[in-house]
C-alpha atoms as one frame of an Amber mdcrd trajectory, in Angstrom:
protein
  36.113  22.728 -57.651  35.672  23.928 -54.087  34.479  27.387 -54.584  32.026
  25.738 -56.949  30.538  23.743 -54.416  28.510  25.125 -50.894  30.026  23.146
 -48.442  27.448  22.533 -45.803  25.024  24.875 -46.631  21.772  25.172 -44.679
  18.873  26.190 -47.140  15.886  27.811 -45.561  11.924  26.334 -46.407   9.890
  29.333 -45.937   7.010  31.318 -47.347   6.846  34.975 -47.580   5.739  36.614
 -44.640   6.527  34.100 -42.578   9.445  35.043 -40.654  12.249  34.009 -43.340
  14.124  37.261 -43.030  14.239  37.271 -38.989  15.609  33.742 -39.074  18.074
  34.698 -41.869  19.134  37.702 -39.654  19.443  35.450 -36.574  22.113  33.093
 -38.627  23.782  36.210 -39.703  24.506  36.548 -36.280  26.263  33.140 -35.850
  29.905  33.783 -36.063  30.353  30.375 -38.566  27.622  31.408 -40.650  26.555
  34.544 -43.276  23.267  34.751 -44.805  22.964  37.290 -47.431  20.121  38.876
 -48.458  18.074  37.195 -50.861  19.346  37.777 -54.762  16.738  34.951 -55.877
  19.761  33.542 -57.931  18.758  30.117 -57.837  15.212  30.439 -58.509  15.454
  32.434 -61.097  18.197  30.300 -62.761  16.544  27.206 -62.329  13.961  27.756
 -64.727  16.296  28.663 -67.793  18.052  27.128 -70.676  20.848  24.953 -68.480
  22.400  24.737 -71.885  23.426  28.196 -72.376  26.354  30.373 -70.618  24.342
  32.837 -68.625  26.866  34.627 -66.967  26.034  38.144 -68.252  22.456  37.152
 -67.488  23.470  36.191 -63.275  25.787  39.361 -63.240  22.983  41.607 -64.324
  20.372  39.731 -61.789  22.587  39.933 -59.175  22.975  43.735 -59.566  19.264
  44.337 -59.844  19.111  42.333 -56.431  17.140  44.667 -53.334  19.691  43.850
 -50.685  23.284  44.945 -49.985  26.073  42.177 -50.016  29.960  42.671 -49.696
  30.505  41.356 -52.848  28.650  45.050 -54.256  32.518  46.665 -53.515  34.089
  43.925 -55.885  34.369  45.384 -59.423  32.028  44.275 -62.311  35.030  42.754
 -63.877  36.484  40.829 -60.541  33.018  39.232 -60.198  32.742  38.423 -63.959
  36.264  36.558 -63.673  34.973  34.818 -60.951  31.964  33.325 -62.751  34.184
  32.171 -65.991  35.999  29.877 -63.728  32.237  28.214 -63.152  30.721  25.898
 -65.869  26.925  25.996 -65.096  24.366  28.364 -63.869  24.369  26.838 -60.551
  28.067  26.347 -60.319  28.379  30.370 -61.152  25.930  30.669 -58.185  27.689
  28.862 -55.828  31.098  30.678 -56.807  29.163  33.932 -55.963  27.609  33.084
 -52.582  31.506  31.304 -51.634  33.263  34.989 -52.620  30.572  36.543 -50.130
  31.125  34.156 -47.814  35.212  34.768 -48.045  34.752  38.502 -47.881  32.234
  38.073 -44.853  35.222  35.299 -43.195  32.180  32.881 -42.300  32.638  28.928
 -43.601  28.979  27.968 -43.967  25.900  29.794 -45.831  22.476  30.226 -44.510
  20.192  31.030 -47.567  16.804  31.878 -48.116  15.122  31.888 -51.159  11.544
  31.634 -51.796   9.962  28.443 -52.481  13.566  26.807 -52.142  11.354  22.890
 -52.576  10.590  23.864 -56.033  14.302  24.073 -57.579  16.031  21.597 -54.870
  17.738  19.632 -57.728  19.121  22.719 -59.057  20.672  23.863 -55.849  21.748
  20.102 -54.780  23.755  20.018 -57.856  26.339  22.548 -56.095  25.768  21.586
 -52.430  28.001  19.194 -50.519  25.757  17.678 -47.186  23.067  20.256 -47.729
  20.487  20.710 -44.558  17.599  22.722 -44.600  15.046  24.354 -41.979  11.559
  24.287 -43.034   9.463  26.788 -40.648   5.633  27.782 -40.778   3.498  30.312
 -39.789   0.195  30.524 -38.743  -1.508  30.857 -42.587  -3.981  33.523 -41.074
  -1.329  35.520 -40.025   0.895  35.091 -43.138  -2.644  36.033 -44.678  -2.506
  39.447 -42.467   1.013  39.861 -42.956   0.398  39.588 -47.211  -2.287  41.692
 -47.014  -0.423  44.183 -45.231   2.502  44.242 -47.889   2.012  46.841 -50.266
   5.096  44.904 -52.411   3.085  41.869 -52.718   0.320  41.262 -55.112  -3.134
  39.944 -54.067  -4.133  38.913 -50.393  -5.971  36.470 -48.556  -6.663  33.563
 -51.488  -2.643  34.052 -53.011  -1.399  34.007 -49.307  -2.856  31.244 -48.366
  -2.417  28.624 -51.612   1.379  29.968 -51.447   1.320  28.444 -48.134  -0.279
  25.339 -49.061   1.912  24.519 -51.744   4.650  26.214 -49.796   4.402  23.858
 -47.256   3.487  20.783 -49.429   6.391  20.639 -51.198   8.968  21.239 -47.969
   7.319  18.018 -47.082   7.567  15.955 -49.683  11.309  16.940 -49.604  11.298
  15.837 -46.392   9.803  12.265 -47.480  12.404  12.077 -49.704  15.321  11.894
 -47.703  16.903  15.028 -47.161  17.766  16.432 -43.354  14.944  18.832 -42.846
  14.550  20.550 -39.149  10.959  22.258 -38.530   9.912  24.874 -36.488   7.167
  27.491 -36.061   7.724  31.043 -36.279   5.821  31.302 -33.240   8.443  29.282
 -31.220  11.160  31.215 -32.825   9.699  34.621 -31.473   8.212  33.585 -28.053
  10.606  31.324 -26.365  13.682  31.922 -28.923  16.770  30.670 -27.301  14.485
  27.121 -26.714  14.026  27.162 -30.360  17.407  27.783 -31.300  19.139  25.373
 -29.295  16.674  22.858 -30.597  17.541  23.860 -34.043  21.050  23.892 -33.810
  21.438  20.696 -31.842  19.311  18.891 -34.673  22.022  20.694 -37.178  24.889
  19.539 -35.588  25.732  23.354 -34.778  27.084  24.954 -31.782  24.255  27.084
 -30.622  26.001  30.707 -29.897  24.201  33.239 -27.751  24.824  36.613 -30.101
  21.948  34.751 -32.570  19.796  35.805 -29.391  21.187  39.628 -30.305  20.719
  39.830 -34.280  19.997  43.315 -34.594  23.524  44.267 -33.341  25.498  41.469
 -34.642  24.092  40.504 -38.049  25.634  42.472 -41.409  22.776  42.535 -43.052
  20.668  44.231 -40.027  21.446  47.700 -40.474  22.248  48.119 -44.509  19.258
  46.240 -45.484  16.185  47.157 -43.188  15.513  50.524 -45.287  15.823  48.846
 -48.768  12.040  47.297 -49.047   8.919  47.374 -47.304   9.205  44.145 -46.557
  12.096  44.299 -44.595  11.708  46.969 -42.237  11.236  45.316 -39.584  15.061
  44.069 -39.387  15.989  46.312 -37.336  13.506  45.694 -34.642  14.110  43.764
 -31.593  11.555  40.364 -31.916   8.392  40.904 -31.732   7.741  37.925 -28.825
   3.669  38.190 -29.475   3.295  38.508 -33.100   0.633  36.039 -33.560  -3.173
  35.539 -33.305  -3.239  38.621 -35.027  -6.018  37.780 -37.855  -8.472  37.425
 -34.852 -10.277  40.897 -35.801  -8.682  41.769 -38.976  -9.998  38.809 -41.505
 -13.325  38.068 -41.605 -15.325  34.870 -41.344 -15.325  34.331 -44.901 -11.545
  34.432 -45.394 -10.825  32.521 -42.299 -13.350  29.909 -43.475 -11.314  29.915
 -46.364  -7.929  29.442 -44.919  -8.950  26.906 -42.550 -10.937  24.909 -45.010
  -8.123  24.739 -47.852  -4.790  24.951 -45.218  -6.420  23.047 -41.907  -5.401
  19.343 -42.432  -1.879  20.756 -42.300  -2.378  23.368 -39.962  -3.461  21.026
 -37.839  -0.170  18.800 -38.311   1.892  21.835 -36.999  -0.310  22.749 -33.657
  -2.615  25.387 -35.290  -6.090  25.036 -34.010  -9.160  25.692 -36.306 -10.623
  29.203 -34.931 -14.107  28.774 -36.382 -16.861  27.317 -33.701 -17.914  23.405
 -34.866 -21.357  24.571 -35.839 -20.252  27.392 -37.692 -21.478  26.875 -41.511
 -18.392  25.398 -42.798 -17.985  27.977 -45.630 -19.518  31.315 -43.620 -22.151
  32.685 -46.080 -21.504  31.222 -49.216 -22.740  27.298 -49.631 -19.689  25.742
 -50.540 -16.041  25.701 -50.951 -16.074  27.219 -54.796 -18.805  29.883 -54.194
 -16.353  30.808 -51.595 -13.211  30.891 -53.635 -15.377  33.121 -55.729 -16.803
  35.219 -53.296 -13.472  35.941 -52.297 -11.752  36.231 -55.095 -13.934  39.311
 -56.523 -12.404  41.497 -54.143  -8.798  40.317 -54.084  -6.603  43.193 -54.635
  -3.661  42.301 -57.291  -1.883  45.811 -56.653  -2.176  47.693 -53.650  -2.698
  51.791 -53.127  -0.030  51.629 -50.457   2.510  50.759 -53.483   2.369  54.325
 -54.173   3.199  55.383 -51.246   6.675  53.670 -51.113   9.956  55.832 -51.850
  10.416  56.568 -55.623  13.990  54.368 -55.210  11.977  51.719 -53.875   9.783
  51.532 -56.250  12.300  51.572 -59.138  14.440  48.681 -57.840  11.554  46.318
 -57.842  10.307  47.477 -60.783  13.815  47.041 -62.373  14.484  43.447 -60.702
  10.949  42.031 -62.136  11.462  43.359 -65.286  14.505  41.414 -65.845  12.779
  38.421 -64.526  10.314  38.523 -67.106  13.072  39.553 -69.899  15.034  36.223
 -68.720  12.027  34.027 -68.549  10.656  35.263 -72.441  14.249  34.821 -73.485
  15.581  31.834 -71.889  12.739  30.100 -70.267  12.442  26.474 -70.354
């Protein structure tokens, strides 16, 4: 059963945009630890038939996956062996992320996946002493960041209620019990070996310098950071002042918005309301739904930088979410 089971994992609480692939990256570096790029396996699978063999189904997903792992060189018949030795979706998983991990010679996974709180009995089922690290971002900045990402659909009023829920759920997760370490991005990029040490100590992990040096000692660094949009800037030293940056590029309205529906737990993670006290509390409209509405007449759902991504790009996401949606009509619970 071992290579069923992740043996001390550490799963990642993140929203998009929020810093999840630089922390990835950093444990990449660690020499006990691999973090692959995200394949989504476990969110995807979560929300299928648990009653049905879907091994063709994970195969397929994991070849339709944006990233680059190891486990790509193995032979579509070496991988399918692997996954008939698994009984369950999240069992065939697991075996996948353990061959990765054998191939990369690192004991312990790092994984991201996005909204992780929302399938945490799935992945819980195949994880022996699980830990996770829940880290925020500023929500106007992940609302700059979104906006910015010509992958993602919608901006300002989809960034910001992905945080909320985001970071709602990692919480109650964290009521519940489970090991949970927070952090801000903003620590992690302006005093970073602080942060780390911090981290690791509250993971029982040896802190190792070389996570201070991802971009030359992390797999995934160098394959990866030309795949998507949203990863290009892997390959980038950190960026130690990436923050306050919606001061000047969101408006009053949408930072009305933000720091009406996100402050009570902005506030519980250090981030001050920007807004002056006698500022009208929802800038021109009268009240919290006329602002919604307000808002939400101009979000965008697709973007006009889309087009202007590489034709490859564009295929491989268009190819991984229409398999999504062919899994979720076919299989969907």
């Amino acid at each position: 059963m071992h290579h069923k089971l992740l043996v001390n994992p550490v799963f990642l609480m993140c929203s998009e945009r929020s810093g999840s692939n630089l922390i990835a990256r950093i444990f990449d570096a660690h020499p006990d630890f691999f973090a692959p790029s995200p394949a989504h396996l476990f969110r995807v699978f979560s929300t299928l038939d648990q009653n049905r063999d879907l091994s063709a189904e994970i195969l397929r997903m994991f070849d339709r996956k944006l990233g680059i792992w190891m486990l790509d060189n193995q032979p579509q018949a070496e991988r399918a062996a692997l996954l008939a030795q698994a009984r369950t979706s999240a069992e065939k998983i697991a075996t996948l992320l353990n061959a990765e991990g054998r191939l990369r010679n690192r004991p312990r996974l790092f994984l991201k996946e996005n909204s992780t709180h929302s399938f945490l009995p799935f992945i819980e089922q195949v994880s022996r002493n699980p830990t996770y690290v829940l880290m925020v971002r500023d929500p106007r900045d992940m609302a700059v960041s979104w906006v910015n990402a010509p992958t993602l659909r919608g901006g300002v009023l989809r960034s910001a209620r992905r945080w909320l829920s985001d970071v709602e759920g990692a919480l109650q997760a964290d009521k519940e019990g489970r090991r949970i370490v927070h952090l801000t991005y903003e620590s992690l990029i302006s005093q970073s070996e602080d942060t780390l040490r911090r981290v690791c100590k509250e993971l029982d992990i040896e802190f190792s310098p070389v996570m201070l040096e991802h971009v030359s000692n992390s797999e995934g660094v160098a394959q990866d950071a030309g795949r998507t949009a949203l990863w290009q800037n892997l390959s980038r030293d950190i960026m130690r002042d990436n923050f306050n940056k919606f001061q000047g590029r969101l408006d009053d309205n949408e930072i009305a918005y933000i720091e009406t529906l996100c402050g009570p737990l902005m506030a519980q993670f250090g981030y001050a309301k920007s807004r002056p006290a006698d500022a009208p509390p929802f800038g021109s409209e009268d009240n919290f739904d006329d602002l919604e509405a307000a808002l939400k007449a101009r979000e965008p759902w697709t973007k006009p930088a889309y087009q202007d991504l590489p034709q490859d790009e564009r295929a491989r996401l268009k190819a991984w979410s229409a398999l999504k949606q062919e899994l979720d009509d076919k299989y969907g619970l």
